[in-house]
N, C-alpha and C positions, 0 to 999 in steps of 0.2 A: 563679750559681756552682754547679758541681755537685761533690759531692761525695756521691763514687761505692757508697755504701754496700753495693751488690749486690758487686762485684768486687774489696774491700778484699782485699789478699793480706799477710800479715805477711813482707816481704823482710829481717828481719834473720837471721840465722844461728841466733838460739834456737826458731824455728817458721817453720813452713811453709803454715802453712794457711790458709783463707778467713777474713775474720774471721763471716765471715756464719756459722762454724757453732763458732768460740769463745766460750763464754760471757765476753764482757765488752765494754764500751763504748767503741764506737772509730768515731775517721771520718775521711777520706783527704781531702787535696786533690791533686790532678793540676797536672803544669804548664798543660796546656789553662787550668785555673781558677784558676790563679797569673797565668798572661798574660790573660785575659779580667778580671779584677777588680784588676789591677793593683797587685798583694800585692808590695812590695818590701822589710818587713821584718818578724818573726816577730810585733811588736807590732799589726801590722796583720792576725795571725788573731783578736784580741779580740772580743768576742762574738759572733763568728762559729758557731765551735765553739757547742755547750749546753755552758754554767755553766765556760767556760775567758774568764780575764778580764788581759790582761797593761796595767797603765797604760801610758799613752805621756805623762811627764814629766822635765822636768832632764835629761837628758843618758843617753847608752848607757854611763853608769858602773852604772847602776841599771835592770835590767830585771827585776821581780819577776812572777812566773807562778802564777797563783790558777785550782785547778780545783777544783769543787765545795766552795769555803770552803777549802781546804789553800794557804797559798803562805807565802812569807817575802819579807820589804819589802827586808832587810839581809843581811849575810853566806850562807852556803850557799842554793842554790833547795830548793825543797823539789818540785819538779817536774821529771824527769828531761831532757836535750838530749842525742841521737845526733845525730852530723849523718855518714852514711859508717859508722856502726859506731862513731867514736871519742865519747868521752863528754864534755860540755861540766860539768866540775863550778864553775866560779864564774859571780856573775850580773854579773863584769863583759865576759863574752864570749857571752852569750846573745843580744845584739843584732847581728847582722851582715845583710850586705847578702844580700839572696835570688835571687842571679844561680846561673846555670845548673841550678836545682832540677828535677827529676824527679817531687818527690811529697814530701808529708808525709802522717805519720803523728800522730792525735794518742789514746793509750790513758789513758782516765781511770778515775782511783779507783787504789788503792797496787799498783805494780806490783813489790813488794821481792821477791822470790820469784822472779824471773827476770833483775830490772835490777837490785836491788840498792840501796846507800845511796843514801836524798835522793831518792825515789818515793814519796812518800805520797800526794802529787796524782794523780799517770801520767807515762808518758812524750810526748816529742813527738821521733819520728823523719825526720827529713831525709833523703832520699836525693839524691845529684845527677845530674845524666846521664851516660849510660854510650857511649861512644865505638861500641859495635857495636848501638846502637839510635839513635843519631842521628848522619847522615852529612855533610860539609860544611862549608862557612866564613860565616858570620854576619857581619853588623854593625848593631849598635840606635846611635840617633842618636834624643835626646830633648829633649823642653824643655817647661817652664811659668810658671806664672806664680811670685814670689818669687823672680825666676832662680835656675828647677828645670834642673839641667842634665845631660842624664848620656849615657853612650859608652860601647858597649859592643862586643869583638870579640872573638871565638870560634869555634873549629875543634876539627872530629871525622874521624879517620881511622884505618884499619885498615890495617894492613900486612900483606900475606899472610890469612891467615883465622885468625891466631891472636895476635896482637898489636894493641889498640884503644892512641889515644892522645886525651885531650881536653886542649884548652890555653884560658882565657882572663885577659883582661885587663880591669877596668872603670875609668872614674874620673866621680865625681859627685861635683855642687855644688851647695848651697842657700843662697839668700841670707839665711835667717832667717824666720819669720813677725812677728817683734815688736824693735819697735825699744827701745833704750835712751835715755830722756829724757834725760839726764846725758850720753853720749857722742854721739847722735845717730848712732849707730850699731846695727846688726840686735845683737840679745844672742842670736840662735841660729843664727848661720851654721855649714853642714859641708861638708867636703872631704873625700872618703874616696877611695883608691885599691885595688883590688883585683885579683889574682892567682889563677889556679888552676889545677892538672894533676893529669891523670889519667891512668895504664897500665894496662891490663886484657891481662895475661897468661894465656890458654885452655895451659896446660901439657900437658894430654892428654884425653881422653876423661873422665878421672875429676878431675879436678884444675884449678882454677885462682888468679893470684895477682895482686892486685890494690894500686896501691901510689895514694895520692891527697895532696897539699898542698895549701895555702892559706893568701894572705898579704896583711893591710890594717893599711896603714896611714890613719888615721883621726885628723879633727882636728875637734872642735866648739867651736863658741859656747857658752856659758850661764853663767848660767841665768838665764831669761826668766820669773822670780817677782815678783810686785809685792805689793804691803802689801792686805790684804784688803779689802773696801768692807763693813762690815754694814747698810750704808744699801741701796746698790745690789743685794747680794745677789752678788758678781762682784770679781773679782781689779780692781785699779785700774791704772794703767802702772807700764812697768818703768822703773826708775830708780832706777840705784845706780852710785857711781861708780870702783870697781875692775873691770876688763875680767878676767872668768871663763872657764873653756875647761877642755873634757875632752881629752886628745889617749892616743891608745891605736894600739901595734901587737900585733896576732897575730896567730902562726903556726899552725898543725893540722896537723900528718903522720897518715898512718896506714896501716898495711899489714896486708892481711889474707889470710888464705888457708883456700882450701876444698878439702877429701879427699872423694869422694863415693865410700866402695865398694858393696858389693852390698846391704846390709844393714844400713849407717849411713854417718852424714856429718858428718865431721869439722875445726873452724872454730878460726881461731887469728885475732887480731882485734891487731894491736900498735897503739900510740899514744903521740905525744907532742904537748903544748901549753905554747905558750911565751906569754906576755902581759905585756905592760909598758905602763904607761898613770902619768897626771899630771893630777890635779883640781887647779885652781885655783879658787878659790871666795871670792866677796865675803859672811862669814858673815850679814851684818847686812841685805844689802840695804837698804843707806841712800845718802844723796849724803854723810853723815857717815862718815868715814875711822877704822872705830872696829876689827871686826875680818875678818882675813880668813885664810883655811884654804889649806895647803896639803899635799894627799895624794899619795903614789906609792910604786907597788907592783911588783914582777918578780917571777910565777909561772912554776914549772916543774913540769908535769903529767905522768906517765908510766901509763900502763895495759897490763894485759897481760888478754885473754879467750881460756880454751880450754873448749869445746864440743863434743860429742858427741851425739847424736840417735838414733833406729831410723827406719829409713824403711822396714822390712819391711812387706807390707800382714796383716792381724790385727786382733785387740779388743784389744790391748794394744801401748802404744808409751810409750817412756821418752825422759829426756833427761838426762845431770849437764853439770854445767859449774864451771869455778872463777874467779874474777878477782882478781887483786891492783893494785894503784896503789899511787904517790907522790906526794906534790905538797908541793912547799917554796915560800914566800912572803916576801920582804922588802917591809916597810911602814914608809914616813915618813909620819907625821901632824904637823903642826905649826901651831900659834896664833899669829896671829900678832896681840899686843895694841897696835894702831896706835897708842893715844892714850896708852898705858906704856910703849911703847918698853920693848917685851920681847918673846919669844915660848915656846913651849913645846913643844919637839921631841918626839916620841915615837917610838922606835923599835920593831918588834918581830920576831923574827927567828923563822916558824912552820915546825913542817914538817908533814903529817901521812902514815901510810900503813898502807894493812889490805891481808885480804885475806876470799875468802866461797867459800863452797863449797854447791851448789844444787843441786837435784832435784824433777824434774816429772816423772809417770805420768800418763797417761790408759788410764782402760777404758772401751770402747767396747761397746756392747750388754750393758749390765751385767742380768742378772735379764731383759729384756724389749728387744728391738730397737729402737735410735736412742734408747738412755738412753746417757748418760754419766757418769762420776765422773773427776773431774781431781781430784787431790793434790799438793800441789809445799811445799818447804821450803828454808829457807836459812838459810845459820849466817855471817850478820858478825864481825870484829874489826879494830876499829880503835886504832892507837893517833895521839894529838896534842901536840905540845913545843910551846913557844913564850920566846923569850927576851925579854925587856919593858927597856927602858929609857926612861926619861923625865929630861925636863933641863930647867933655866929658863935661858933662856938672853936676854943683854943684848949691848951693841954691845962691852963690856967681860969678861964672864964669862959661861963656860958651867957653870951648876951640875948634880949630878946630884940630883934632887929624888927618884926611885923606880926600884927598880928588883925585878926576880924572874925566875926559871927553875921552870917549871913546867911536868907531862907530866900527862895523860889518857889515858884508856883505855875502851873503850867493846867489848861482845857484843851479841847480838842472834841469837835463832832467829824465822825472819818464814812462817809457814806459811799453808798457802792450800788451801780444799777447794771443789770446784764439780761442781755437778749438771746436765745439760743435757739438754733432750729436742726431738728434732727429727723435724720429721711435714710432708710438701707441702708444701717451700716456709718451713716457720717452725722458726725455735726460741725455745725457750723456756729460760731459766735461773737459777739463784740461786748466790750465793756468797759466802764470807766470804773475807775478808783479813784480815793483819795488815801495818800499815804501821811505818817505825819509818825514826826522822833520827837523827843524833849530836847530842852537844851538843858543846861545843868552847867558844874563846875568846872575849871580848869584845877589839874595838881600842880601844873609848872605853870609860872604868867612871868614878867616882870614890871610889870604897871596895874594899877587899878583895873583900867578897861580888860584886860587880859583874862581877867578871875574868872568872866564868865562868857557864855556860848550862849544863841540863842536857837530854839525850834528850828527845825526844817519841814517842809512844804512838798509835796505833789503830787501831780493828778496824772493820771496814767491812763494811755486808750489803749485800747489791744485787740486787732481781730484775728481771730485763730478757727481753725478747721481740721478733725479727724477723722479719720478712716479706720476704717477695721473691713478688709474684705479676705473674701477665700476663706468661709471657717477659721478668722485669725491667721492666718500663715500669711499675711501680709497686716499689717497695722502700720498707719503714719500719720505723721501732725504735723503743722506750723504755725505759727503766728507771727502776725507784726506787731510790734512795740511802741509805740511813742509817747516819753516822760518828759514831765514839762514842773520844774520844782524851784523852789525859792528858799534863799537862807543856807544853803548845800553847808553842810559842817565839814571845814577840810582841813587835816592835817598840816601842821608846819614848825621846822625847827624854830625854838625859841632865837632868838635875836642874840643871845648869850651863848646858844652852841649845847645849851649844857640839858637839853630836855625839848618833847614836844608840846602842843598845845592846839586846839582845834578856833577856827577862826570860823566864820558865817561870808562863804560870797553871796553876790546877790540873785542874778540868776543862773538856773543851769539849763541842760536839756540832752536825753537820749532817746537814742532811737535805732531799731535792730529790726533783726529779723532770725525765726527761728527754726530748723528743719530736723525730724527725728524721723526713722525709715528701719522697721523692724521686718527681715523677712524667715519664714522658715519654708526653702523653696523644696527640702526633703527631708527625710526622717530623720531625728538627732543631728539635722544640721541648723544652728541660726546667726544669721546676716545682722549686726547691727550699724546703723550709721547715722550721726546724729552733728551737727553744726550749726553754730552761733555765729553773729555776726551785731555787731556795738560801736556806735558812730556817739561818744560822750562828749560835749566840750562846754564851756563855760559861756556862757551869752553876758555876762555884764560881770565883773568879778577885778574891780580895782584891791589889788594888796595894799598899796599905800598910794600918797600923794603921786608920787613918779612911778607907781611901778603897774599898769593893768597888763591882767593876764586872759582880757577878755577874748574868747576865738581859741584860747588853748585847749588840746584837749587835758579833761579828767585826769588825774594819774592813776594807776593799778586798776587800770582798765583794760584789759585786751580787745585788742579791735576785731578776732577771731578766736573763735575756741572751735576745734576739730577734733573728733573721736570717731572710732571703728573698732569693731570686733567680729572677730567669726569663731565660733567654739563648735566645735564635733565631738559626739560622743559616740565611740566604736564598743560595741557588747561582744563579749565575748570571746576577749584577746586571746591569739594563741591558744584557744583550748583551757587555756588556765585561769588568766584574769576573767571575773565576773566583768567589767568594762574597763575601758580607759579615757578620759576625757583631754583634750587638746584644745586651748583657751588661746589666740594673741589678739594682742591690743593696743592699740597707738590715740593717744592723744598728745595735741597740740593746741597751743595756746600764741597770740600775739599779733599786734604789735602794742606795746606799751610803752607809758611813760611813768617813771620813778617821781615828780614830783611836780607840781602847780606850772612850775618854768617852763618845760616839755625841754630842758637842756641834755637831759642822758635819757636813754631809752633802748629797749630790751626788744631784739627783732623778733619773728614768729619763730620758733623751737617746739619739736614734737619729740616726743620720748615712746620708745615699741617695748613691749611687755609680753612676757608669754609664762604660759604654763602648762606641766603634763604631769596627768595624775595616772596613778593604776592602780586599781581595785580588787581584794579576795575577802568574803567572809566579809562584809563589812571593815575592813582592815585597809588603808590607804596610804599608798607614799606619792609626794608632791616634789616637783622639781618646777623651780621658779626662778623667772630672770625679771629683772626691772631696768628702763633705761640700757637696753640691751647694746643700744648704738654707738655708747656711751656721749652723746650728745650732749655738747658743752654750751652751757648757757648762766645767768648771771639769776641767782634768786633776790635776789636784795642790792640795791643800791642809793646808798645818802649821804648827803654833805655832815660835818659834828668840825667845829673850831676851823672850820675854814679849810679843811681836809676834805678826800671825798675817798668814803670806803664801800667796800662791796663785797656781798658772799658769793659764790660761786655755787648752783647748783646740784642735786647728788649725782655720783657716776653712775654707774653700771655697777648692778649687784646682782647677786644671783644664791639660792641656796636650797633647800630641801626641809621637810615636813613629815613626819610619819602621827599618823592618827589611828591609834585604837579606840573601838566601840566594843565595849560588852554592855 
């Protein structure tokens, strides 16, 4: 897999430049390494990236993103998603299918100072294909084993030289990896269906105005948790006898527009997100009918970004920009107690909306040639309502057991200063940050104090150094890390068993270190090898009167992340194939801890990957394996009613791909 370190270019509207010569930690995948490694969803960049770690358990209601020790399990990510310019702010749309992708972006360490709230990891930027860089009518036609099924059709056209349009359609089906004892049936089948268009209006010389959607609708199986083995060391079968399912639609608009005059370039960025999804859930995971949950939620997302820049050439260049949002949420939570024949509704009706106002300088050749000083600030405010009602409710009466109306309000100044010196080929940098999340509501509590969460906190040093030598056929980085944060928002099962909730310890602290090593030592040959390294743990962090878990480390942290690739591309095959391309790749991740306690925990586990494609006419078949080794390892493990369950990782899959272009 390559990822392209030498030619990383920042395509979002707030910079323009290489990342090779901005101070800070960043790495690209290409679609070439998205179709070579066979990446079909966000969860599958995990330890790929250094020290970026997303699980892949339960269901795409929960996609939590961990960079450098920063993520959050539950409510807000603590890790930025652009996908287009528009902003992904909940983590129950983070998971979606990676059709038609052009490129990611992933910027680690707090990027508040330019993105803004809910950055204190980095961002990870999406781009998708653009109608006047790829021409034609597609169709992928796939299948594997666990009838892996999936269809895909897709066109790109211009009209005249000033009008692009892209349009596709997917749908994909899995039959599950694991079966349910009790129903004899798969407990993680998905169906997902997918939509998407794109207009890329060139208005003039100076001007263009770009409008994009996207629409899935999505239906999963789950959850495929079984009762823990402490014998065996390994999740035991699934087997529970309420049939569980995630089903989720969302939409993305987004329309953006670019002023380019003589002397700056001016970007308006609009968006809306709409999502509505329905957890069903057997709480107990038993064949005993004891209790079962049921959650659903319809958000309405709105953002607006305006941006300005200098694109004058000089030692000094500026940028301001403002953003504002809204986003309102309806949530049903409900209990539902099978063997009382009762349950226990909970409503809550949220809204939240701010807005930020940011600024970035750079000087260039400051005191001495190819030094730099970057300064940048931002000023958050958010506020958050929420209206709460709860009820017990019987096949006779519905009571009202609790109810409150309740607003938050939340500021933040997040500033940023970086020093950078660049000499043949290297730079060299150091820089501080400050990071900063809101705090907001609790949906599960069972006391007063519980309802709500407060800010988190930190400041972040980092000194990193790249290379680029040999005409590019050699490019490397690293950097060290050291976060130093206050108020850490950390997951934890409720006291009741029956839901989670985020708490505030007091202080934390990480610190790593990061290696990427891109080689291309001969033609259509390239070398990549990249490794993460994350030392998280809690410096002051009393759960309760008896209980400190201070000196613990973090949970859902890996204390390593390990990735390699080598891909060859041979022209020519046998006289017939136009080329053939030959991709394998191993990442690993670990050692981790499931929860605040550090009492279970998940050792280091790597998974090898490969693929071989061949080529006529534009015309392509694909042969792909994942987790080839079938390497057995634990995705998920928690306590719920004083049980302790766990999902067991995917096996070994493997399957094939034919792609037409005309």
């Amino acid at each position: 897999m390559r990822l392209n370190l030498d030619e990383i270019v920042v395509r979002s509207f707030k910079q323009g430049n290489s990342f090779r010569n901005i101070p800070i930690a960043a790495s690209e995948i290409t679609a070439d390494d998205i179709s070579q490694k066979n990446i079909t969803s966000i969860k599958e960049l995990s330890g790929v990236i250094p020290n970026l770690f997303i699980p892949d358990y339960g269901s795409k209601l929960t996609s939590p993103v961990y960079v450098r020790g920063i993520g959050s399990r539950i409510n807000s990510p603590s890790v930025g998603l652009y996908v287009d310019g528009i902003p992904y702010f909940e983590k129950s749309a983070l998971d979606f299918e990676f059709d038609q992708i052009d490129k990611v972006e992933i910027l680690r360490g707090p990027q508040g100072t330019l993105y803004g709230r809910n950055t204190m990891g980095g961002i990870i930027n999406v781009y998708t294909k653009s109608p006047f860089q790829h021409k034609g009518f597609r169709i992928v036609v796939g299948g594997g084993n666990y009838n892996n099924l999936n269809m895909n059709v897709s066109a790109y056209e211009t009209i005249g030289e000033r009008i692009g349009i892209a349009v596709s359609a997917s749908r994909k089906y899995h039959g599950g990896y694991f079966t349910n004892l009790y129903t004899g049936d798969n407990a993680d089948s998905i169906t997902s269906t997918n939509y998407k268009a794109r207009i890329s209006y060139l208005i003039n010389s100076k001007s263009d105005l770009h409008i994009t959607s996207s629409y899935e609708n999505m239906k999963q199986g789950g959850y495929p948790y079984a009762i823990w083995d402490d014998e065996k060391g390994r999740p035991g079968d699934v087997n529970y006898d309420s049939f569980s399912s995630y089903k989720r639609e969302l939409a993305n608009n987004g329309l953006s527009y670019i002023y380019r005059a003589n002397n700056f370039h001016l970007s308006s960025q609009s968006s809306w997100q709409y999502l509505s999804d329905v957890q069903s859930i057997d709480q107990d995971f038993s064949t005993i009918d004891k209790y079962f949950v049921t959650q659903t939620q319809k958000q309405h997302s709105l953002s607006e970004e305006l941006n300005i820049k200098s694109t004058s050439k000089g030692n000094y260049s500026w940028l301001f920009g403002g953003f504002a949002f809204y986003q309102s949420s309806d949530n049903l939570v409900e209990m539902e107690y099978r063997q009382s024949d009762y349950s226990t509704p909970k409503y809550s009706d949220n809204s939240t909306y701010g807005f930020a106002f940011y600024h970035q300088s750079v000087f260039d050749n400051l005191f001495i040639r190819n030094l730099s000083l970057t300064l940048g600030l931002r000023y958050d405010r958010e506020y958050a309502k929420t209206d709460y009602n709860a009820y017990k409710k019987t096949d006779s009466d519905k009571s009202l057991t609790e109810n409150f109306d309740s607003k938050l309000k939340f500021s933040q100044f997040s500033p940023k200063a970086s020093l950078a010196y660049t000499c043949k080929g290297a730079t060299t940098y150091f820089t501080v940050t400050k990071g900063y999340k809101t705090g907001g509501f609790n949906t599960s509590f069972t006391n007063e104090k519980e309802r709500t969460f407060d800010p988190e906190y930190c400041i972040e040093y980092e000194f990193g150094t790249k290379f680029n030598l040999l005409g590019s056929r050699l490019v490397a980085s690293a950097a060290l890390f050291y976060i130093d944060w206050e108020n850490q928002q950390i997951s934890q099962r409720l006291s009741t068993g029956t839901g989670n909730l985020l708490r505030n310890a007091g202080e934390s602290r990480s610190k790593g270190v990061e290696f990427s090593v891109m080689a291309r030592p001969i033609k259509n040959l390239t070398i990549q090898a990249d490794y993460g390294y994350t030392d998280a743990k809690f410096q002051d962090y009393k759960q309760s009167e008896t209980v400190d878990y201070s000196g613990n480390y973090i949970p859902m942290v890996p204390a390593n992340t390990v990735s390699g690739s080598v891909h060859y591309r041979l022209d020519k095959l046998f006289g017939f194939f136009d080329y053939a391309e030959a991709n394998i790749s191993y990442a690993g991740v670990g050692k981790l801890y499931w929860a605040d306690n550090n009492q279970y925990s998940q050792d280091y586990y790597g998974q090898l990957n490969a693929k071989l494609s061949f080529s006529k006419y534009n015309q392509t078949i694909e042969f792909w394996g994942k987790n080839i080794t079938n390497e057995r390892y634990t995705a998920y493990n928690f306590e719920s009613f004083g049980t302790r369950f766990a999902q067991s990782g995917k096996p070994f899959t493997f399957g094939a791909n034919l792609i037409l272009n005309f």
